[in-house]
N, C-alpha and C positions, 0 to 999 in steps of 0.2 A: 054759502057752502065753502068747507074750508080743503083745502088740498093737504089730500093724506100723503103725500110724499117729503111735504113741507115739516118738517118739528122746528120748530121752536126754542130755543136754548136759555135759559135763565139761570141765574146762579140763585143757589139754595141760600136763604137766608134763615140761618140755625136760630135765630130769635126767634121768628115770628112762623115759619116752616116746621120746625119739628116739634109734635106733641111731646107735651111734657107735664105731666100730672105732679099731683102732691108728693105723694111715696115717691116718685120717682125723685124730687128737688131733695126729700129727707133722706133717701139713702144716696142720691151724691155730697149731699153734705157729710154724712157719715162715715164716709170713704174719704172724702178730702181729710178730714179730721185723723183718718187711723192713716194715714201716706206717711204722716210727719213724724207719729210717734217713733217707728222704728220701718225707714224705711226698707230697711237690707231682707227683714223679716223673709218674704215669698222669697230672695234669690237663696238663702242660706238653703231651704228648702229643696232647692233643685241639687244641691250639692249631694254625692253619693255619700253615704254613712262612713266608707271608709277614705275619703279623698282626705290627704293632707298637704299642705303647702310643702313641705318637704317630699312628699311624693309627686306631689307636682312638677316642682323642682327637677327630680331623679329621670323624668321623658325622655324619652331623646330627643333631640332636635333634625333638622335638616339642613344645617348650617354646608356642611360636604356637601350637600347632592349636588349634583347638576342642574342649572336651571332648564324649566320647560315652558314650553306655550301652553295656552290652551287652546 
């Protein structure tokens, strides 16, 4: 009889612990592959259609304020 109070702790060993199927090994590979070609690709995408470096640029800063805590 095992004491349920008790667990046990072991470290996950991702080799041999996590299923991992065929399709699964071909679309990580397929993904590794499109990472390189152009990495920036997904961040450009989050960028607003009208965001420019020079309007970026144009912000204000916080350089004057006051410092604060948090």
């Amino acid at each position: 009889m095992t004491d349920s109070t008790k667990t046990e702790r072991r470290a996950l060993d991702l080799e041999r612990d996590v299923p991992t199927t065929a399709a699964d090994i071909r679309v990580l590979r397929m993904l590794r592959k499109s990472c390189t070609e152009d990495a920036l690709v997904d961040v450009q995408r989050l960028l607003a259609p009208t965001w420019t470096l020079a309007a970026a640029a144009a912000r204000p800063t916080f350089e004057n304020c006051p410092p604060f805590d948090l």
